[in-house]
RODO-2510 file (C-alpha; in nm, 4 decimals, decimal comma):
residues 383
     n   res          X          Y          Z
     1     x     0,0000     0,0000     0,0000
     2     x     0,1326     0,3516    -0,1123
     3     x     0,2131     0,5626     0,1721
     4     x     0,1205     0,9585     0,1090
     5     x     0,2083     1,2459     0,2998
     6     x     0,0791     1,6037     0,3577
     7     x     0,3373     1,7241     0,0409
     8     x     0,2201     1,4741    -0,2106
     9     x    -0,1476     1,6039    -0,2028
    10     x    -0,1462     1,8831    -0,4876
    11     x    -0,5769     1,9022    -0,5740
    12     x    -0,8963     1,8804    -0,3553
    13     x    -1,1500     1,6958    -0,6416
    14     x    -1,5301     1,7940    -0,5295
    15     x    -1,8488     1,6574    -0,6819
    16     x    -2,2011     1,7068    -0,5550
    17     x    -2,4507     1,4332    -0,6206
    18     x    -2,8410     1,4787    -0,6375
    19     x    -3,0303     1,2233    -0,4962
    20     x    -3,3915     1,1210    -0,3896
    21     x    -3,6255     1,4265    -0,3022
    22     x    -3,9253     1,3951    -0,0562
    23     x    -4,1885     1,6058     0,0393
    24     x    -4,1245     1,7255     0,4328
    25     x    -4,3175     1,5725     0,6744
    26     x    -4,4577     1,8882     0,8959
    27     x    -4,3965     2,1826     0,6492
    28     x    -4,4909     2,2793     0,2935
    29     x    -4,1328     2,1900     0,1702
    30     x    -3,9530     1,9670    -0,0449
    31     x    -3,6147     1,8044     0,1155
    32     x    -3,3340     1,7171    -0,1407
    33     x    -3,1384     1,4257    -0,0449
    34     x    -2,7559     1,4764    -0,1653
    35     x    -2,3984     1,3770    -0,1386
    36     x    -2,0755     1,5668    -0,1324
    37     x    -1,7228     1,3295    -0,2704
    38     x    -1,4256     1,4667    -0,1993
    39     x    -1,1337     1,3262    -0,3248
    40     x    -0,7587     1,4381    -0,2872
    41     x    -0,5245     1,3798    -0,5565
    42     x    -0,1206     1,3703    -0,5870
    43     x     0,0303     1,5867    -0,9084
    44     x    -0,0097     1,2612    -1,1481
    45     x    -0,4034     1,2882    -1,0920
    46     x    -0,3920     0,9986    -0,8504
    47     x    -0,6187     0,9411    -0,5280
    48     x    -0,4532     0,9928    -0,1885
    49     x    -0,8080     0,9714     0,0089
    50     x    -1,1421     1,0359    -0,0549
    51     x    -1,4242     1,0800     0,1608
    52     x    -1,8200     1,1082     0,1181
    53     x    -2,0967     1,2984     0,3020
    54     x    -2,4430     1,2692     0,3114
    55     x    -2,6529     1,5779     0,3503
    56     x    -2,9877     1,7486     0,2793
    57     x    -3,1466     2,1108     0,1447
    58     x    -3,4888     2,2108     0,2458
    59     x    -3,6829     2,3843    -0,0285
    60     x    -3,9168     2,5621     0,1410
    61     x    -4,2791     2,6409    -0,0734
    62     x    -4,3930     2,9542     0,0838
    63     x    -4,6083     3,0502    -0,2640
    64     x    -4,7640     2,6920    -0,2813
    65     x    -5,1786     2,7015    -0,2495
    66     x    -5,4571     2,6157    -0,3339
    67     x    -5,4737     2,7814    -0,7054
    68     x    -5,0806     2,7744    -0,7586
    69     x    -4,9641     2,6870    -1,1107
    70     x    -4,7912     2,3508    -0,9980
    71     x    -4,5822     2,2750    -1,3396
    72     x    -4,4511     2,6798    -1,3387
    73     x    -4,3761     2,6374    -0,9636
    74     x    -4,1895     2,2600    -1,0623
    75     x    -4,0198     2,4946    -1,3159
    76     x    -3,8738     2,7353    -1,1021
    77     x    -3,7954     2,5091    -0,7946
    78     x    -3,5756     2,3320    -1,0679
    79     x    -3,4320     2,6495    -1,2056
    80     x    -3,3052     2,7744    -0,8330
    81     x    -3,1884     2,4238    -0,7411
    82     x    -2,8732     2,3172    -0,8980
    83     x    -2,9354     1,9784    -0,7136
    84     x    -3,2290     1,8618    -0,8715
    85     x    -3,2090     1,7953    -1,2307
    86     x    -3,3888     1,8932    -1,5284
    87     x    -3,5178     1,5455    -1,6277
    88     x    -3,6987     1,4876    -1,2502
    89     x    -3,9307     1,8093    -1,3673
    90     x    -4,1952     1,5217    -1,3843
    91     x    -4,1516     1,3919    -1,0284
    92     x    -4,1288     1,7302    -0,8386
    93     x    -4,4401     1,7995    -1,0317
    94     x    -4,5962     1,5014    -0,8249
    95     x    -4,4695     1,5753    -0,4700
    96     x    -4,5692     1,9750    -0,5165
    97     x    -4,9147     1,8368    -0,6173
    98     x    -4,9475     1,5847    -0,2998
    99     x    -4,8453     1,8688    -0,1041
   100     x    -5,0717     2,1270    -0,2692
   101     x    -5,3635     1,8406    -0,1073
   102     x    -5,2187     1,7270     0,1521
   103     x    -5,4245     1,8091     0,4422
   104     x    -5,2076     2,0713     0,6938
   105     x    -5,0436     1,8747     0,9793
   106     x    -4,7504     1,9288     1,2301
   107     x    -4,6601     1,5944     1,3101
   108     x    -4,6605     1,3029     1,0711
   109     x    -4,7620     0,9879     1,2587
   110     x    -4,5265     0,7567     1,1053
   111     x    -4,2386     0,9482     1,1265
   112     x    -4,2257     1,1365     1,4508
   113     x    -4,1830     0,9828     1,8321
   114     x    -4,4735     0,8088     1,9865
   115     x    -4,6185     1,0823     2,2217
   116     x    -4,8851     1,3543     2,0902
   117     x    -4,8072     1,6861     2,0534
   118     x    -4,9912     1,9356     2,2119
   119     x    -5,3091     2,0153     2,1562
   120     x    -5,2781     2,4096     2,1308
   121     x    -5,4969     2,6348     1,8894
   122     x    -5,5088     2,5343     1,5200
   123     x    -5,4511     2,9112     1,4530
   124     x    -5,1247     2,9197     1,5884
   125     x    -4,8652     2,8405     1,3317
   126     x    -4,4628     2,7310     1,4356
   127     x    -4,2423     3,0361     1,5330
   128     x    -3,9899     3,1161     1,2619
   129     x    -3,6644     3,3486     1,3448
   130     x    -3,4364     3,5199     1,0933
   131     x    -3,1398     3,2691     0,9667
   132     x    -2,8127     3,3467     0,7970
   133     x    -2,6717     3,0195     0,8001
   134     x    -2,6509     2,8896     0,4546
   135     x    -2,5073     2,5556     0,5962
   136     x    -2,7177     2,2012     0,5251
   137     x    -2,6737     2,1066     0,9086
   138     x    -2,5913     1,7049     0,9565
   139     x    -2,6329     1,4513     1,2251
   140     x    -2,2921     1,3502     1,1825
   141     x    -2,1477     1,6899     1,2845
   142     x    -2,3628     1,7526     1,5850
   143     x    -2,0820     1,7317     1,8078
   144     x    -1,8904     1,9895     1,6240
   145     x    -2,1777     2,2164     1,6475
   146     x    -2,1593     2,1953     2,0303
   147     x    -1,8215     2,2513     1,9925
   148     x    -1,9000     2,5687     1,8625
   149     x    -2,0893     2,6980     2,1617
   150     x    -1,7373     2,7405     2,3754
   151     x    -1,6229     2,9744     2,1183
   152     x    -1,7176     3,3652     2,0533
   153     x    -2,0906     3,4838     2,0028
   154     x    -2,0649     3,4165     1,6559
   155     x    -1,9472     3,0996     1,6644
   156     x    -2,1725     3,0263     1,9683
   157     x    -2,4818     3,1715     1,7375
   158     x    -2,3700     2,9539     1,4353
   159     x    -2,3364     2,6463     1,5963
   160     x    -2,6920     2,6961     1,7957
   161     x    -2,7991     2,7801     1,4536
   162     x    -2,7349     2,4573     1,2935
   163     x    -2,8501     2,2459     1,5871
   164     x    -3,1634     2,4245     1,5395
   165     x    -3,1416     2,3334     1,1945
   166     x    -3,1480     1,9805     1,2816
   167     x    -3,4109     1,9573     1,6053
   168     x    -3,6099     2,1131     1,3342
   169     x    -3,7259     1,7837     1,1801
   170     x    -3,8928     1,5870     1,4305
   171     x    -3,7325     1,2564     1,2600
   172     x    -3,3648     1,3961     1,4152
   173     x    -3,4891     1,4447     1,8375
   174     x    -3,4758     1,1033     1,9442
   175     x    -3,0985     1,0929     1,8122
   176     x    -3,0360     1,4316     1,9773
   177     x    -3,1829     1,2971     2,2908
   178     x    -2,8998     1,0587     2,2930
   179     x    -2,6395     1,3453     2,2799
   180     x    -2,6284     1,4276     2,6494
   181     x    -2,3050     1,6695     2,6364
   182     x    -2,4648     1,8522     2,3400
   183     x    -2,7799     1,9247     2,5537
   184     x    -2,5838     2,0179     2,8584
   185     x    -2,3722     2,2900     2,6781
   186     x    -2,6759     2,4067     2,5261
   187     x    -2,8201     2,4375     2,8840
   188     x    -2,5742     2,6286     3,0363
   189     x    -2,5155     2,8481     2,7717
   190     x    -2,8780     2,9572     2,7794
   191     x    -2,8717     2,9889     3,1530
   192     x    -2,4809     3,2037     3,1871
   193     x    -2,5088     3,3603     2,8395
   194     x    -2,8478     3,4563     2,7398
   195     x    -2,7821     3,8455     2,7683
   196     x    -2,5123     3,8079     2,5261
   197     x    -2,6922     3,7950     2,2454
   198     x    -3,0759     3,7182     2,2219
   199     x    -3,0197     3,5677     1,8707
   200     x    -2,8319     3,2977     2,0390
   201     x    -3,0732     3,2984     2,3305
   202     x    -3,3424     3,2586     2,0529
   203     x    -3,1694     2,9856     1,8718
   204     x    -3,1445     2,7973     2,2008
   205     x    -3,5335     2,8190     2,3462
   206     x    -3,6157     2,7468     2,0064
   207     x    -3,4426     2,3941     2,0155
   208     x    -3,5877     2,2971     2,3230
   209     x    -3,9898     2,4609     2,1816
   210     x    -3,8795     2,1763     1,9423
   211     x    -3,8862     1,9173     2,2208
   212     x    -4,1657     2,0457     2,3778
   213     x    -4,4243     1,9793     2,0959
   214     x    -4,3956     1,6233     2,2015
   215     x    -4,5744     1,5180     2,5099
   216     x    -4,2897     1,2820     2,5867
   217     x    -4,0256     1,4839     2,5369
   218     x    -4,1751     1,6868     2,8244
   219     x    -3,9353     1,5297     3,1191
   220     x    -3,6073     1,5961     2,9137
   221     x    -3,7170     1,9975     2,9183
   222     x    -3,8043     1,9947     3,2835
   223     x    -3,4584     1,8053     3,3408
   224     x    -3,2982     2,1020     3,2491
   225     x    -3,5110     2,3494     3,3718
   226     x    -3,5522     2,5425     3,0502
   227     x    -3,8988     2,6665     3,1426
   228     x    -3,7852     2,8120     3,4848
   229     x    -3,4841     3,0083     3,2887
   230     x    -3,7266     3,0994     2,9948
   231     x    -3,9545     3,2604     3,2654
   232     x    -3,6459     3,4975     3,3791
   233     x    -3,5118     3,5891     3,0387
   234     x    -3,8716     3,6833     2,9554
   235     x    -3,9301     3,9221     3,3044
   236     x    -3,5877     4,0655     3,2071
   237     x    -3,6588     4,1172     2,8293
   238     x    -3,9887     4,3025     2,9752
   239     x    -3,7764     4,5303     3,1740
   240     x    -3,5611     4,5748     2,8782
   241     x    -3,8485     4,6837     2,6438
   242     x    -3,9928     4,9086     2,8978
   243     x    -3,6351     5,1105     2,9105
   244     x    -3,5725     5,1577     2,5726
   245     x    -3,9530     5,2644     2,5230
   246     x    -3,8514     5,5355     2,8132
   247     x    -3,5360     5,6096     2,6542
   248     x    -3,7007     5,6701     2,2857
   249     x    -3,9620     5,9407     2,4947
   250     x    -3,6806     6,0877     2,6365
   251     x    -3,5274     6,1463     2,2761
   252     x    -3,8425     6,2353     2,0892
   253     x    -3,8784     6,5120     2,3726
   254     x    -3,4852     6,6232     2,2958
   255     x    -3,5020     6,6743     1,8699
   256     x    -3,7607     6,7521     1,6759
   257     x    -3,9747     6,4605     1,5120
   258     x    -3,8896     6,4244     1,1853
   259     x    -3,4645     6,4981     1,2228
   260     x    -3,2164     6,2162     1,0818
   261     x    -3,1261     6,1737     1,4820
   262     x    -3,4649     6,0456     1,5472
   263     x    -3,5355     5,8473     1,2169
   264     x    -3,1841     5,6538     1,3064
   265     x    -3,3142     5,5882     1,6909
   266     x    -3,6794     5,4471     1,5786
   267     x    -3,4920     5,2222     1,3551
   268     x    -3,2787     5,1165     1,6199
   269     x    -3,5593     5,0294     1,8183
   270     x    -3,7245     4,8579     1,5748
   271     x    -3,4507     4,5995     1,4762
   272     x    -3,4250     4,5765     1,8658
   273     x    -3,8032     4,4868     1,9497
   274     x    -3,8210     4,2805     1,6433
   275     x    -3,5240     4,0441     1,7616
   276     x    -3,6847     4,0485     2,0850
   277     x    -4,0397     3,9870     1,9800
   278     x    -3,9002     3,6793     1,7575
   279     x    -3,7640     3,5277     2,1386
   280     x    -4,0792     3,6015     2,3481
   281     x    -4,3148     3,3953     2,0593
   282     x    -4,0906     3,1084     2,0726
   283     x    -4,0439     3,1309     2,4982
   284     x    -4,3851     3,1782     2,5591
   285     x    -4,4761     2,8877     2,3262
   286     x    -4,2593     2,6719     2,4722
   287     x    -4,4589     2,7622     2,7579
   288     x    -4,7610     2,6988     2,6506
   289     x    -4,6908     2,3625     2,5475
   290     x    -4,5498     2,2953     2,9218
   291     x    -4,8490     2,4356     3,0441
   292     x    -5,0397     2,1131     2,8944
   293     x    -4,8883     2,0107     3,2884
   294     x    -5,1016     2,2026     3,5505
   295     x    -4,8716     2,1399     3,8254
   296     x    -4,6170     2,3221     3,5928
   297     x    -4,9012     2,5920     3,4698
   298     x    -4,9077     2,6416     3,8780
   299     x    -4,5598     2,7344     3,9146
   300     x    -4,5737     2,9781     3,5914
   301     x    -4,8623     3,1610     3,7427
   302     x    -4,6600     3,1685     4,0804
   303     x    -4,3764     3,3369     3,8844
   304     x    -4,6168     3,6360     3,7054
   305     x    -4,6761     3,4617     3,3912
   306     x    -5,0107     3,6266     3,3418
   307     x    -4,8629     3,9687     3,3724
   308     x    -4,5837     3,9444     3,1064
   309     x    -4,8857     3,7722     2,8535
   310     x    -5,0784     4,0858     2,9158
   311     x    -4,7637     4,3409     2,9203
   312     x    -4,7117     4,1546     2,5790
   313     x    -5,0769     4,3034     2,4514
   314     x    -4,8960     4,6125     2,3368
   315     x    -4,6575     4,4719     2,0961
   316     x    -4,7515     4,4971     1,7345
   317     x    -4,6382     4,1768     1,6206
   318     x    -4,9379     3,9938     1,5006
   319     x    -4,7865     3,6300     1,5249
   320     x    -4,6921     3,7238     1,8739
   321     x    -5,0038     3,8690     1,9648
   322     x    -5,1890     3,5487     1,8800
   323     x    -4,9897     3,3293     2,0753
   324     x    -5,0108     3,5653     2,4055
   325     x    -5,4357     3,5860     2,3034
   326     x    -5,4086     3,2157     2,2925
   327     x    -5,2433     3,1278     2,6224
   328     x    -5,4327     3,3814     2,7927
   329     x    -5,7612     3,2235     2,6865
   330     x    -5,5994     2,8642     2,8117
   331     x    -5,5513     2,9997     3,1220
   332     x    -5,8685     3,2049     3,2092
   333     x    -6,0175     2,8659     3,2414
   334     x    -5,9073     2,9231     3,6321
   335     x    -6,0989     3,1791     3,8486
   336     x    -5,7440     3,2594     4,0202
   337     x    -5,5805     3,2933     3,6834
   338     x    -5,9026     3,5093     3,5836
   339     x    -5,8636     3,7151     3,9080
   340     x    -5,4829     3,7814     3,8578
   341     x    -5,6080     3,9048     3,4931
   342     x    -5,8340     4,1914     3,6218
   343     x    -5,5612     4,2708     3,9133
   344     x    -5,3418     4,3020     3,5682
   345     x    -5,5430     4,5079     3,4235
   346     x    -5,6258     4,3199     3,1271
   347     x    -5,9757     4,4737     3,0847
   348     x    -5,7664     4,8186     2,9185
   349     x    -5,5021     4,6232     2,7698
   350     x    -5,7672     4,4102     2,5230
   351     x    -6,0068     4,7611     2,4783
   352     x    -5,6235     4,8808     2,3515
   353     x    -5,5695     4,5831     2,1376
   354     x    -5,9272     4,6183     1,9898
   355     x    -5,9413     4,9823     1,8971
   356     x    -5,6100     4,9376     1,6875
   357     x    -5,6065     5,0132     1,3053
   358     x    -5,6416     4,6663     1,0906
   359     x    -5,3529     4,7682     0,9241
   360     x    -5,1690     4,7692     1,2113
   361     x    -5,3023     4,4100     1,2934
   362     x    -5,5348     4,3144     1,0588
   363     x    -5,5713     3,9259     1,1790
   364     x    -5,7037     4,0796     1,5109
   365     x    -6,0969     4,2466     1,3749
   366     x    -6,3467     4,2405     1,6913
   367     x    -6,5247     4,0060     1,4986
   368     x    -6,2419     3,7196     1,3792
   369     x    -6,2807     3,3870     1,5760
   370     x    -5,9840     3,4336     1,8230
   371     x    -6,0962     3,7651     1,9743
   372     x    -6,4089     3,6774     2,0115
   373     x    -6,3620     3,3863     2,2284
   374     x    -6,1260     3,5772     2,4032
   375     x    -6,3776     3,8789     2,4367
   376     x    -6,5940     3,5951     2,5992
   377     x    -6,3929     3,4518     2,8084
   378     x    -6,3038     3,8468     2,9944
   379     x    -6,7015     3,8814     2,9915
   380     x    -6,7024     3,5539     3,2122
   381     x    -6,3909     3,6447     3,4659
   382     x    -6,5643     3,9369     3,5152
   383     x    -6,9207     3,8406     3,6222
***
């Protein structure tokens, strides 16, 4: 056997290889199944060492409906793909059309663990966050991720980012499950380094939200105590919001309105609240799902979670407000959860919700389905 070293290697050979596509089991998205060779070869063209990964691209279908033109859509998936290839126009012509009628779900049965995910409002749909991580995360590599986390923010933010990436697909927790010294960084991370950076903070509640969509998985997030952290990040992130909505009073009183000063502070703001916002949907539906427990719904009310729901009412993010609508509703079923409401004020906090323009949040009309269950469940605290 020839024996190489280091000097004989003169070219890295790399070659991509499409393979099988499938339709994704909770989302309207395709998944391209691919392979990456890379081979190193001497000067004469020979191989030194090759190896071969397997890895995946999500394609995700956010046009796809009802009355979409399925071959055009085929046409252009194929056109922005490099992976797939022309002659397969046929097949992804088939899976957009099974998911065009396939009826909306958020857990395959076949594919995802054995316990039920929680039954929470059809209306509310799965948080998403902004991602610049171009990187097809793998299995494989899941302890490199966590290696990630003991390096800088951005490093700690791109390797949360591609764990995410994989706790994403419910087919990947049960393996993650098994990764015990991944989970444990990701703890105590979240718990020493959350004010750091709430994108990584974000990244990190999101993967356990994962793991709380499943009943079973239910233990593992209590293990850590995830929901007892997520309740202080969340009072803190409060606080936060309240100073910089001081602070931006305080400035508007300074300048004049419309000066470049003030322009450049409301969009500071805004890129602030919207980061934040993005967290507190994912936290408090983690939450939510935990609350399925009402031993654990118990301690949350112990710790104020009604208050920071309805100091939430004033945000203007409608997938947020939703969620906070939602939760509240869950937990007026109580008459002490409905009493801590009206000590909370919640009365002037939904007449402030409901006199907002509808193009400020148009999915929120007095007379949509959610608010009006809502409006009935106040009417009931309060008699």
């Amino acid at each position: 056997m020839a024996l190489y070293s280091a000097e004989d290697a003169r070219y890295l050979k790399r070659r991509i290889r499409g393979g099988q596509i499938d339709v994704h089991p909770t989302e309207k998205a395709l998944i391209v199944n691919y392979s990456i060779e890379a081979t190193v070869l001497d000067e004469y063209q020979n191989t030194m060492i090759g190896d071969k990964k397997d890895a995946q691209k999500i394609i995700r279908l956010k046009s796809l409906g009802p009355a979409t033109d399925i071959r055009a859509l085929a046409k252009e998936v194929i056109n922005r793909c490099k992976l797939i290839h022309p002659t397969k126009l046929v097949e992804v012509e088939q899976l957009l059309f099974y998911l065009q009628n396939r009826r909306d779900t958020n857990l395959p049965s076949e594919t995802t663990p054995s316990g039920p995910q929680k039954p929470i409002s059809d209306e509310l749909e799965q948080p998403s966050i902004d991602s610049q991580i171009s990187e097809i995360a793998s299995l494989n590599d899941i302890d490199d991720y966590a290696e990630m986390l003991y390096e800088n923010i951005p490093e700690k933010i791109k390797g949360s980012a591609l764990i995410l990436q994989l706790a994403r697909n419910p087919d990947n927790l049960s393996e993650i499950i098994q990764k015990e010294s991944v989970l444990n960084v990701l703890t105590r991370v979240y718990k020493e380094e959350w004010n750091q950076s709430i994108e990584l903070a974000t990244n990190i509640v999101y993967i356990f939200f994962c793991f709380s969509s499943f009943t079973d998985f239910h233990p593992l997030v209590s293990q850590y105590r995830i929901g007892a952290q997520t309740m202080t990040i969340i009072e803190a992130e409060m606080k936060k919001y309240d100073q910089w909505m001081e602070e931006t009073a305080r400035e508007q009183k300074k300048k004049p309105r419309d000066t470049r000063a003030n322009i450049t502070i409301d969009n500071k703001y805004k890129v602030l609240i919207r980061k934040q916002e993005q967290f507190l949907r994912v936290a408090f539906y983690l939450l939510l799902n935990l609350a399925e427990d009402l031993k654990v719904e118990l301690k949350m009310r112990n710790k104020t979670i009604i208050s920071h729901l309805i100091h939430a009412l004033d945000r203007d993010n409608n997938d947020l407000l939703i969620l906070v609508v939602s939760f509240l509703k869950k937990l007026s079923v109580f008459v002490e959860n409905k009493n801590d409401m009206l000590a909370s004020d919640i009365l002037h906090a939904y007449g402030c919700l409901k006199l907002r323009p509808l193009s400020v949040c148009h999915r929120y009309c007095p007379s949509s389905p959610s608010f009006i269950s809502f409006h009935i469940s106040i009417h009931i605290c309060t008699e």
